[in-house]
mmCIF file as Biopython writes it, N, C-alpha, C and O atoms, coordinates in Angstrom:
data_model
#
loop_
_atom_site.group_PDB
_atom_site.id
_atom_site.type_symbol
_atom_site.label_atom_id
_atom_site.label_alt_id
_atom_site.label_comp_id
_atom_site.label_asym_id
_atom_site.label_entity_id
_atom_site.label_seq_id
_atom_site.pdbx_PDB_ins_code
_atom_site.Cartn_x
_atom_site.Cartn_y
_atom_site.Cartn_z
_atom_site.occupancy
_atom_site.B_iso_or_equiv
_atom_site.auth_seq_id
_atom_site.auth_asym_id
_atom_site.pdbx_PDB_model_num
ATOM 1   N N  . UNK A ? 1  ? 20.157  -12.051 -35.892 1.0 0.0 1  A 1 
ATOM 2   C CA . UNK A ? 1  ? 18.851  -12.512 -36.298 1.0 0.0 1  A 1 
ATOM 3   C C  . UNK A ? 1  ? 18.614  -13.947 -35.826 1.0 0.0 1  A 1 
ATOM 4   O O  . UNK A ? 1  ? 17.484  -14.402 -35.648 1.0 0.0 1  A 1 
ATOM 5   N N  . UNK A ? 2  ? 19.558  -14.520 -35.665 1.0 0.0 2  A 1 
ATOM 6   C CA . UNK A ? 2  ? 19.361  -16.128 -35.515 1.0 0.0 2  A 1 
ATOM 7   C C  . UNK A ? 2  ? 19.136  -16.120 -34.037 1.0 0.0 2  A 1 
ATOM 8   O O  . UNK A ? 2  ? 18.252  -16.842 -33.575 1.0 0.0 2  A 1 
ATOM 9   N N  . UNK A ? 3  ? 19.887  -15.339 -33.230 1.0 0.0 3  A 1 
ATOM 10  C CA . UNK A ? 3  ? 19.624  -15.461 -31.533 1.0 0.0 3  A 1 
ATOM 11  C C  . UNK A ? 3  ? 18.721  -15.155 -31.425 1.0 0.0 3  A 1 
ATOM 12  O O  . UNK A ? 3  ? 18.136  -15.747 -30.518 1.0 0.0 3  A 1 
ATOM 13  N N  . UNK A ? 4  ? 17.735  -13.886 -32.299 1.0 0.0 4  A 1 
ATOM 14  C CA . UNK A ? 4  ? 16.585  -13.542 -31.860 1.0 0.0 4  A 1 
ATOM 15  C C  . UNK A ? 4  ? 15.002  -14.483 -32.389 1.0 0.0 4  A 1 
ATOM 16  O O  . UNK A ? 4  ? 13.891  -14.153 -31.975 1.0 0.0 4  A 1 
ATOM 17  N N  . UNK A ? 5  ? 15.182  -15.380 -33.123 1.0 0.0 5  A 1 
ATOM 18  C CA . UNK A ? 5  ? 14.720  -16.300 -33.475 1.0 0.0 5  A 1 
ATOM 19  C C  . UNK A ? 5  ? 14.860  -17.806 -32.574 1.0 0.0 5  A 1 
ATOM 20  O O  . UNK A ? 5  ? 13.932  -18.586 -32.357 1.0 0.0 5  A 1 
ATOM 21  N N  . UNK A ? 6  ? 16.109  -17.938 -32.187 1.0 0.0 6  A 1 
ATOM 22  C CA . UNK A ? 6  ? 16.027  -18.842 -31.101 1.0 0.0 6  A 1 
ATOM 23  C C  . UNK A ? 6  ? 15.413  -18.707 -29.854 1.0 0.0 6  A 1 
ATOM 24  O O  . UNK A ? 6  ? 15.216  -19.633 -29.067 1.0 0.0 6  A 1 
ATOM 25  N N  . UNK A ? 7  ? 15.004  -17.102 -29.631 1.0 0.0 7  A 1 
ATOM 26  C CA . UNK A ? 7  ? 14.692  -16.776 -28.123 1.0 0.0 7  A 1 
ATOM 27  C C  . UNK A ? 7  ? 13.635  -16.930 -28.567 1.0 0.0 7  A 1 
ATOM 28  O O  . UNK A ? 7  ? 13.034  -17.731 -27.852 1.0 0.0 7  A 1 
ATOM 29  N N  . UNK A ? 8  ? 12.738  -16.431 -29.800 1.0 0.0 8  A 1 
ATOM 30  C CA . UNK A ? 8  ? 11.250  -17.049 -29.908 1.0 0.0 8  A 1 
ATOM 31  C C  . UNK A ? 8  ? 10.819  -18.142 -29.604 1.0 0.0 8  A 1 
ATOM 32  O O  . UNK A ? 8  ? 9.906   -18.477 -28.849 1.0 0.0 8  A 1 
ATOM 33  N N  . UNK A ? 9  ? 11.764  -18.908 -30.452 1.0 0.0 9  A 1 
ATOM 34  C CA . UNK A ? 9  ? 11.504  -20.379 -30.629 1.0 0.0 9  A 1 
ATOM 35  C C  . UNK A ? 9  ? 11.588  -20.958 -28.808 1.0 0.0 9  A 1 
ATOM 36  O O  . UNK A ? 9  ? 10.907  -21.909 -28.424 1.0 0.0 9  A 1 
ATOM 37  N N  . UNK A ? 10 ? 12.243  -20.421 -28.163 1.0 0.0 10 A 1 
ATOM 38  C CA . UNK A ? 10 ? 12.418  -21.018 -26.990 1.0 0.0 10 A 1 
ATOM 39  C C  . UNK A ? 10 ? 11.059  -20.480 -26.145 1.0 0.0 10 A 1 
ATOM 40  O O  . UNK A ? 10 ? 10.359  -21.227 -25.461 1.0 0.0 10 A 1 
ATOM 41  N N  . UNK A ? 11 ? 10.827  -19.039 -26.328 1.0 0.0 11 A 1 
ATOM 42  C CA . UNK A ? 11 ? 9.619   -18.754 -25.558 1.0 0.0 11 A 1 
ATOM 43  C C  . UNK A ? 11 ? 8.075   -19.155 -25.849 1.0 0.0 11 A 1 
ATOM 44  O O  . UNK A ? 11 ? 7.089   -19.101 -25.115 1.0 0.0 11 A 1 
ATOM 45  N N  . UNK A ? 12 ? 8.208   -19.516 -26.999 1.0 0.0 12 A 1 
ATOM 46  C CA . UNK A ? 12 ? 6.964   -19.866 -27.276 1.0 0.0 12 A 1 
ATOM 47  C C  . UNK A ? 12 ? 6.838   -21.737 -27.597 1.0 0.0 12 A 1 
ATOM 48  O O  . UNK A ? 12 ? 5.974   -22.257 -28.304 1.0 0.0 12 A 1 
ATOM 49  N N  . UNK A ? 13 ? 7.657   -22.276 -27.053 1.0 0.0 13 A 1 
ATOM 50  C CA . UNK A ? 13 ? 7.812   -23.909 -27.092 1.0 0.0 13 A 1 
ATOM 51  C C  . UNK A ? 13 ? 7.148   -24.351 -25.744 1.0 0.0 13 A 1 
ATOM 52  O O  . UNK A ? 13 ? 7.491   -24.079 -24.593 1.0 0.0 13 A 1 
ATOM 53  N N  . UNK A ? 14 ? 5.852   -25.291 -26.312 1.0 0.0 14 A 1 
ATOM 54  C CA . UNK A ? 14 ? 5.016   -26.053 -25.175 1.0 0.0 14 A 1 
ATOM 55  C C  . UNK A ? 14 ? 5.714   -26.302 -23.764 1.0 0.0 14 A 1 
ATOM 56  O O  . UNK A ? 14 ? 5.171   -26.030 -22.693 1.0 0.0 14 A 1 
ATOM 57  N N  . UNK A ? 15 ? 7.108   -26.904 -23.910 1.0 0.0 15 A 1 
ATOM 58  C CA . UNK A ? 15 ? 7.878   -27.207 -22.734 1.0 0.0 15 A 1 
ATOM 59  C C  . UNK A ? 15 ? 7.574   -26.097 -21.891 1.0 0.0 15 A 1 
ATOM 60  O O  . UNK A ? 15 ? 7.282   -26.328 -20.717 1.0 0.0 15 A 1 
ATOM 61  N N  . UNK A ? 16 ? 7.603   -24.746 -22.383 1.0 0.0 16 A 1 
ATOM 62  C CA . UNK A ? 16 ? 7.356   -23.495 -21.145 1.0 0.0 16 A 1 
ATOM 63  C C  . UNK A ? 16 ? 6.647   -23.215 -20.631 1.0 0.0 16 A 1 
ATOM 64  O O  . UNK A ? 16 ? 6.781   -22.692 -19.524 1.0 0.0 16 A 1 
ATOM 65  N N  . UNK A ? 17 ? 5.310   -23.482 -21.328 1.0 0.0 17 A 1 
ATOM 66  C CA . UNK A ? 17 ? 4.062   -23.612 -21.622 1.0 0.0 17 A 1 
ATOM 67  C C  . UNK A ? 17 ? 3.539   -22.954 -19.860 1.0 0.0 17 A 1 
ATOM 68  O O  . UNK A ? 17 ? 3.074   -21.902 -19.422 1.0 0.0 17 A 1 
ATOM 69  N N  . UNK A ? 18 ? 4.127   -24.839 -19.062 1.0 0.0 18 A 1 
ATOM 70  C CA . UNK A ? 18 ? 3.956   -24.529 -17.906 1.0 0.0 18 A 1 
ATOM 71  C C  . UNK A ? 18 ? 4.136   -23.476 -16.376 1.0 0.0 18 A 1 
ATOM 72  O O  . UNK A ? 18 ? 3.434   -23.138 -15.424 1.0 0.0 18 A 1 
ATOM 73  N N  . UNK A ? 19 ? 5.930   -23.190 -17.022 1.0 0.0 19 A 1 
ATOM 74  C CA . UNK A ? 19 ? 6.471   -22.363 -16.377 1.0 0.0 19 A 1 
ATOM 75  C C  . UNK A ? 19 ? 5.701   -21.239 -16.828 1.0 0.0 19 A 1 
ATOM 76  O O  . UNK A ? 19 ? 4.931   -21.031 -15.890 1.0 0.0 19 A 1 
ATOM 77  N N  . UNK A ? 20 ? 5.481   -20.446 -17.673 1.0 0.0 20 A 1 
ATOM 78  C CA . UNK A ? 20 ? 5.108   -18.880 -17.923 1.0 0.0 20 A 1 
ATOM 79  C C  . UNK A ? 20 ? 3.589   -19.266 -17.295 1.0 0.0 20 A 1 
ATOM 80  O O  . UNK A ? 20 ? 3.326   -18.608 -16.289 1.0 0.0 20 A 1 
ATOM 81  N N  . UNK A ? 21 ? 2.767   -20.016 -17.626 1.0 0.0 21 A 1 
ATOM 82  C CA . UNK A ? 21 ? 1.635   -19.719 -16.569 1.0 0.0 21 A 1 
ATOM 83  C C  . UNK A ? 21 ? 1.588   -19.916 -15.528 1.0 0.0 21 A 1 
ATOM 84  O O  . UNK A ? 21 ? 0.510   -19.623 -15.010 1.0 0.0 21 A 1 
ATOM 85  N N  . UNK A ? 22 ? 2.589   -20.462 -14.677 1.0 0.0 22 A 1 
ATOM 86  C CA . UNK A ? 22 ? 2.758   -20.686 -12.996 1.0 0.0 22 A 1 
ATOM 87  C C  . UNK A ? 22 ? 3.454   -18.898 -12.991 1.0 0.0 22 A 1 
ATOM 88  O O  . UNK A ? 22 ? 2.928   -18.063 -12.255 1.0 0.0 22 A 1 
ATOM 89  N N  . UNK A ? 23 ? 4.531   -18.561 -13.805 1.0 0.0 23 A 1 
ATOM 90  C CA . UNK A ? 23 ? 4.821   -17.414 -13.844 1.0 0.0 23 A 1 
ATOM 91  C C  . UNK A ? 23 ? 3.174   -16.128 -13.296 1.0 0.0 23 A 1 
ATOM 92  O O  . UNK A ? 23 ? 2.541   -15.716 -12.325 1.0 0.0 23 A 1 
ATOM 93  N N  . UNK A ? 24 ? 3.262   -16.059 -14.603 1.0 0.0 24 A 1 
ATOM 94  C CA . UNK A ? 24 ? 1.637   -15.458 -14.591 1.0 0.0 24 A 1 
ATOM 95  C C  . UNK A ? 24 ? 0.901   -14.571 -13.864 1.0 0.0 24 A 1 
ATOM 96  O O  . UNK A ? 24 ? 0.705   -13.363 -13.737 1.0 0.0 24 A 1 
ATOM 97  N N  . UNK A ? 25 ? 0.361   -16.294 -13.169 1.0 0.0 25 A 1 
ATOM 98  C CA . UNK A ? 25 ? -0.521  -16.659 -12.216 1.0 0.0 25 A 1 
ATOM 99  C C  . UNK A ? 25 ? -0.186  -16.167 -10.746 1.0 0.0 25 A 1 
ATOM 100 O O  . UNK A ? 25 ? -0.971  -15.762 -9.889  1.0 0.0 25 A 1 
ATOM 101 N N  . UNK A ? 26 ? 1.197   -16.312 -10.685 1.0 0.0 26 A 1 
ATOM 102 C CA . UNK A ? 26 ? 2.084   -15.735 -9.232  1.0 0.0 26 A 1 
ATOM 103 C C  . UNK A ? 26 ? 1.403   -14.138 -8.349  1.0 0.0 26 A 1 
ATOM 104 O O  . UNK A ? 26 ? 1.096   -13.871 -7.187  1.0 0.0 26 A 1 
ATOM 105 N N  . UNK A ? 27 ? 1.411   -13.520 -9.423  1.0 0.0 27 A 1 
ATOM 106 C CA . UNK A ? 27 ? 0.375   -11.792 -8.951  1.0 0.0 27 A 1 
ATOM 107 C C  . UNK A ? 27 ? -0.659  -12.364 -8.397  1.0 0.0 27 A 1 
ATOM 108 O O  . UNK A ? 27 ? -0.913  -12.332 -7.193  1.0 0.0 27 A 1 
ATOM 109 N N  . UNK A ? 28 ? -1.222  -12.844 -9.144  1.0 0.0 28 A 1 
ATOM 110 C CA . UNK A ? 28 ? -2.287  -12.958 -9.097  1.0 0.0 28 A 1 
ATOM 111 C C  . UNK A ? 28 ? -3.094  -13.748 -7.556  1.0 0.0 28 A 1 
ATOM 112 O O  . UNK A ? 28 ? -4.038  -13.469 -6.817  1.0 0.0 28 A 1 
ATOM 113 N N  . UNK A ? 29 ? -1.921  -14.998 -7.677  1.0 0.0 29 A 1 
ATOM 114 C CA . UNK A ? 29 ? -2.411  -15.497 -6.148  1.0 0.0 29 A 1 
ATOM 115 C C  . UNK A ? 29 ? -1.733  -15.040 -4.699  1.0 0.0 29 A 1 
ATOM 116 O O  . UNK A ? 29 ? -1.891  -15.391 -3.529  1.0 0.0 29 A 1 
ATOM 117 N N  . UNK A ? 30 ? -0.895  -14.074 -5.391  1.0 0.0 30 A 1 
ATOM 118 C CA . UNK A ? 30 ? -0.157  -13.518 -4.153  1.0 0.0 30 A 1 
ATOM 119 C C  . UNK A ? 30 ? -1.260  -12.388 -3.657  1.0 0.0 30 A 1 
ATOM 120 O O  . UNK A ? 30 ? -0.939  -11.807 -2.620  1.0 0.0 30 A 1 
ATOM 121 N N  . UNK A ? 31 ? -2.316  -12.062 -4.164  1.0 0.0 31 A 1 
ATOM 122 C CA . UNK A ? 31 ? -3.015  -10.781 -3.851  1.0 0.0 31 A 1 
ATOM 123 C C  . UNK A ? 31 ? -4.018  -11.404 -3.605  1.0 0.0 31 A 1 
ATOM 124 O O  . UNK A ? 31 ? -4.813  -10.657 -3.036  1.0 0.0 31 A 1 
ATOM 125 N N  . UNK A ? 32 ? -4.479  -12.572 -3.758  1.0 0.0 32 A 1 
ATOM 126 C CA . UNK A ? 32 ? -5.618  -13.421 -3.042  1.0 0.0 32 A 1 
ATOM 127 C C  . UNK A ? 32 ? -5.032  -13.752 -1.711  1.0 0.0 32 A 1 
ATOM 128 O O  . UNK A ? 32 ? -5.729  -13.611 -0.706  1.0 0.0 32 A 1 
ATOM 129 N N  . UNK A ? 33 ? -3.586  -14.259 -1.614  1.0 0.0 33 A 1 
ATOM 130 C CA . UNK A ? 33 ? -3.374  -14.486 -0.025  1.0 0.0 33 A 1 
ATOM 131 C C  . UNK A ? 33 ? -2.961  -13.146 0.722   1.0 0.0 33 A 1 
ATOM 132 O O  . UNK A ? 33 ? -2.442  -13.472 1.789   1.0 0.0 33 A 1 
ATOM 133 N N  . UNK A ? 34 ? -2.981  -12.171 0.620   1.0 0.0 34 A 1 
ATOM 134 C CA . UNK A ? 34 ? -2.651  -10.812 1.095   1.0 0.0 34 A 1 
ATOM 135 C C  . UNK A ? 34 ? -4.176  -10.219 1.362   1.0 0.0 34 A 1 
ATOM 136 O O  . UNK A ? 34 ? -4.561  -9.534  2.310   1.0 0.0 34 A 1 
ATOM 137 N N  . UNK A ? 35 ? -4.939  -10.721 0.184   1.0 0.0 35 A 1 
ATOM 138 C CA . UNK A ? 35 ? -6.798  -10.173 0.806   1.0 0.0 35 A 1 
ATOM 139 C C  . UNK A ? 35 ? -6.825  -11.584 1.964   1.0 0.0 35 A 1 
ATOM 140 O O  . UNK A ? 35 ? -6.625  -11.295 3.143   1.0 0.0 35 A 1 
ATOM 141 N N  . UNK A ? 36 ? -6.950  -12.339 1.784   1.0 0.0 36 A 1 
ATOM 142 C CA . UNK A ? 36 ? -7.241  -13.657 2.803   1.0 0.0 36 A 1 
ATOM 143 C C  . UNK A ? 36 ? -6.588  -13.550 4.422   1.0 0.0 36 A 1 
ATOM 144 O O  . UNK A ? 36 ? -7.024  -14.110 5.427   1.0 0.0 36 A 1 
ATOM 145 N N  . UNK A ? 37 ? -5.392  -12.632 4.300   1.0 0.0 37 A 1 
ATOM 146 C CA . UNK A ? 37 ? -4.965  -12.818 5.410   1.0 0.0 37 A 1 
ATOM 147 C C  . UNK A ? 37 ? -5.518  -11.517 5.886   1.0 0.0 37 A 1 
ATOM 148 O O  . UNK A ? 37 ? -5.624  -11.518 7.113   1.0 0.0 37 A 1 
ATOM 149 N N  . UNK A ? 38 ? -5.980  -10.196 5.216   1.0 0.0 38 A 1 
ATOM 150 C CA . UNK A ? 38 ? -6.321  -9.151  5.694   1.0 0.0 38 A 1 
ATOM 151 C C  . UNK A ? 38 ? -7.539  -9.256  6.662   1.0 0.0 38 A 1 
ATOM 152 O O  . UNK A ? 38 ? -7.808  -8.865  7.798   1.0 0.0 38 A 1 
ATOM 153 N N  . UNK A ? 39 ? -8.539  -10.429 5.034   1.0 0.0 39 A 1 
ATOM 154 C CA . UNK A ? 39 ? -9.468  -10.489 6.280   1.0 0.0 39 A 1 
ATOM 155 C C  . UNK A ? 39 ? -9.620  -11.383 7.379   1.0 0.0 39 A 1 
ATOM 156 O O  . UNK A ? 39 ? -10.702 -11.502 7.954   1.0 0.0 39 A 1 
ATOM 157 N N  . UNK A ? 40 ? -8.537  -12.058 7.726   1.0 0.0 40 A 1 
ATOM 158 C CA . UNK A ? 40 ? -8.436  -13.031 8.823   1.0 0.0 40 A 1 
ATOM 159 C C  . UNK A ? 40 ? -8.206  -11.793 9.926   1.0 0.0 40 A 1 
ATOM 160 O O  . UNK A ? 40 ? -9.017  -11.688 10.846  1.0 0.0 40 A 1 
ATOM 161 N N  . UNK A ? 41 ? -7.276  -11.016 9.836   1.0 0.0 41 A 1 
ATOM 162 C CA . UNK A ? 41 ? -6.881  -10.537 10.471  1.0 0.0 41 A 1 
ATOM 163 C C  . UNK A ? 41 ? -7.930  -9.060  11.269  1.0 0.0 41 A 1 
ATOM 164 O O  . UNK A ? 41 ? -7.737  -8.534  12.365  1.0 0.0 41 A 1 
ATOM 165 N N  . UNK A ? 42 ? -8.939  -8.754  10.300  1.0 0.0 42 A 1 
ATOM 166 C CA . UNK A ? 42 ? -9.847  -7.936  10.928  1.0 0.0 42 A 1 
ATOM 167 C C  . UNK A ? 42 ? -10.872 -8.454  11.857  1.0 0.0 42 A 1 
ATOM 168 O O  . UNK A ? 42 ? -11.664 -7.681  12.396  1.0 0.0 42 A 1 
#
């Protein structure tokens, strides 16, 4: 119970804050540069 309370406490602490939305965000801009290069490329 206590490890699984520390992994909360760790995932949901501001410090990560940053990392999980650069996380995220990663799909997301990887499929904007995969349309961008498609249409460069047509």
């Amino acid at each position: 119970m206590v490890i699984f309370l520390g992994i909360v406490v760790w995932a949901y602490s501001s410090k990560r804050k940053a990392s999980f939305d650069a996380t995220a965000q990663s799909p997301i801009d990887d499929d904007d540069s995969v349309k961008a290069k498609e249409k460069k490329d047509v």
